[in-house]
N, C-alpha and C positions, 0 to 999 in steps of 0.2 A: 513681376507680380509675386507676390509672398501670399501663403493661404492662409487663414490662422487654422490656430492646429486642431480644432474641432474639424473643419472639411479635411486637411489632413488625413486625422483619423477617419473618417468616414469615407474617404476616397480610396481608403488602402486598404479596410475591411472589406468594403465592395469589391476590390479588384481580386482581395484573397480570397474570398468564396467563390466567383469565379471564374477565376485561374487555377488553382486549387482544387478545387472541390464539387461546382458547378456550371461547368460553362454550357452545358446545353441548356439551362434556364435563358441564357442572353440568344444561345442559336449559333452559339460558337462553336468549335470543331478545334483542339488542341492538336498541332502539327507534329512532327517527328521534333524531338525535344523540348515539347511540350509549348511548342512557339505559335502566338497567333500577330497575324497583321495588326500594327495600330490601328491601320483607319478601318478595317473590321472592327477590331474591342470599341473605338469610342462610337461609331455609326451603331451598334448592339447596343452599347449604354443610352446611346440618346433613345432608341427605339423603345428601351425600356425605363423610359422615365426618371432617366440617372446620368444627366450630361455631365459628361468630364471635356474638359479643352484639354487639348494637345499641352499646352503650358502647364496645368495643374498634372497632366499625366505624367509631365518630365520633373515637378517639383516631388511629386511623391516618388519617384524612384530615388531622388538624388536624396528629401530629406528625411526618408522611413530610415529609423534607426536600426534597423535589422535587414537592412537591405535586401529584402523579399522579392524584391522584381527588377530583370536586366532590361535592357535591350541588344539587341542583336550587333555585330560592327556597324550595318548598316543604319542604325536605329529607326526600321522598317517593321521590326518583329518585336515584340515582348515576349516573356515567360517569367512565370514563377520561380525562384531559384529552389524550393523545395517545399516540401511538407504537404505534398500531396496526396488525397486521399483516394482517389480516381487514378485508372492505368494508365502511366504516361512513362513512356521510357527519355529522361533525361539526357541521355547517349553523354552520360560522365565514364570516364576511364577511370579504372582504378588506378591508387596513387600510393606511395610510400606514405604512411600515415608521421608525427611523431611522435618519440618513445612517448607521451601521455596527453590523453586527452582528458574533458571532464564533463561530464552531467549533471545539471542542474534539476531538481524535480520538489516538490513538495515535502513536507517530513512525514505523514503519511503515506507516503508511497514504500521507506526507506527499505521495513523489515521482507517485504515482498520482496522488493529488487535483490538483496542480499539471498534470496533462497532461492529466489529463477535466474535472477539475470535480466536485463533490460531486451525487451520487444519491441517489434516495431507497431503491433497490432495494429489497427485499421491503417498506417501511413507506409509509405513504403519503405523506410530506412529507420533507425536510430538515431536521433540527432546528438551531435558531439560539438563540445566547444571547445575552443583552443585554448582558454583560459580558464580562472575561478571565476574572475570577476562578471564573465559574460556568461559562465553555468548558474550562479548566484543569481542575475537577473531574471533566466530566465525560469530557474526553477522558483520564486518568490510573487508569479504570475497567478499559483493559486496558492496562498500561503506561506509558513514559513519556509521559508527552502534549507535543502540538504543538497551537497554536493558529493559526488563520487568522482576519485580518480579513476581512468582507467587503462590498463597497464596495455597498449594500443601496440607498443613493440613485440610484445609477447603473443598479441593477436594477430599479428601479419604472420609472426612468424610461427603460431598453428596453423596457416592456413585464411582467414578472413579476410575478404577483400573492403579497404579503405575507400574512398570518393570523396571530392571534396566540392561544394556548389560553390554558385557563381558570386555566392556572399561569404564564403569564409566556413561555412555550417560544415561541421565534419557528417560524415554519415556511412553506415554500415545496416545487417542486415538485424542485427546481435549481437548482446554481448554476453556471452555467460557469467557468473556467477565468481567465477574462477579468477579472474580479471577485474574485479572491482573492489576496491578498497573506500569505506566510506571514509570522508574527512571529518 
């Protein structure tokens, strides 16, 4: 079965609000690494008016191009891989970052980011990407985009702990100011 990519999109919105953001609307309960039962989430969806099959739930994991959501070894569990805005502890280990990461964000944002430093403000981390190409895309989500390097060796080695999700998404808690170089 292939979805076209309007249900797609709409199966993956739904699932990242909440996973994400609001799972007590569905009656859901996010576990220690922020994991819930599949047949909890789709038995929740159907209840509320938003049936997902098992099939379409394993097409969006596999064809969301940001790979936002895992399943467990067992693929008994889901979780959101990050961007969480709700307390959920991950249970990621910090990780050797390498020497540079890079952030994608708007070109309004730029001169800000250059005077504080990137925040993680209402989410729980900084999101980092391992490349330009994938900082470009993401910072181009609302406008033009601007990319920053950022000098990710020199932060480990002040002191900042690195983590990396189950999609690839770098993340931390902050980056100051000191450590970014706009491209």
């Amino acid at each position: 079965m292939v979805m076209d990519n309007a249900r797609l999109v709409r199966v993956s919105k739904y699932l990242s609000k909440h996973l994400r953001h609001q799972p007590e609307r569905l009656g859901l309960r996010l576990g220690p690494g922020g994991w819930v039962k599949v047949g909890e989430l789709l038995a929740a969806c159907r209840a509320n008016n938003f049936p997902i099959s098992r099939a379409e739930l394993n097409e969006v994991i596999e064809r969301n191009d940001k790979r936002r959501f895992a399943l467990d070894e067992t693929g008994s569990r889901i979780r959101a891989s990050q961007g969480h805005s709700i307390k959920v502890d991950l249970q990621l280990r910090p990780v050797e970052p390498p020497p540079v990461l890079y952030h994608g964000t708007n070109e309004s944002s730029a001169a800000s980011i250059m005077s504080s430093g990137l925040s993680k403000m209402a989410r729980h981390h900084v999101h980092l990407s391992p490349d330009v190409e994938t900082a470009l895309r993401v910072g181009s989500r609302r406008g033009r985009p601007v990319v920053f390097r950022v000098d990710a060796a020199a932060m480990a080695e002040a002191g900042h702990q690195f983590f990396v999700s189950d999609n690839g998404v770098w993340l931390v808690d902050e980056v100051p100011p000191e450590f970014l170089e706009l491209l």
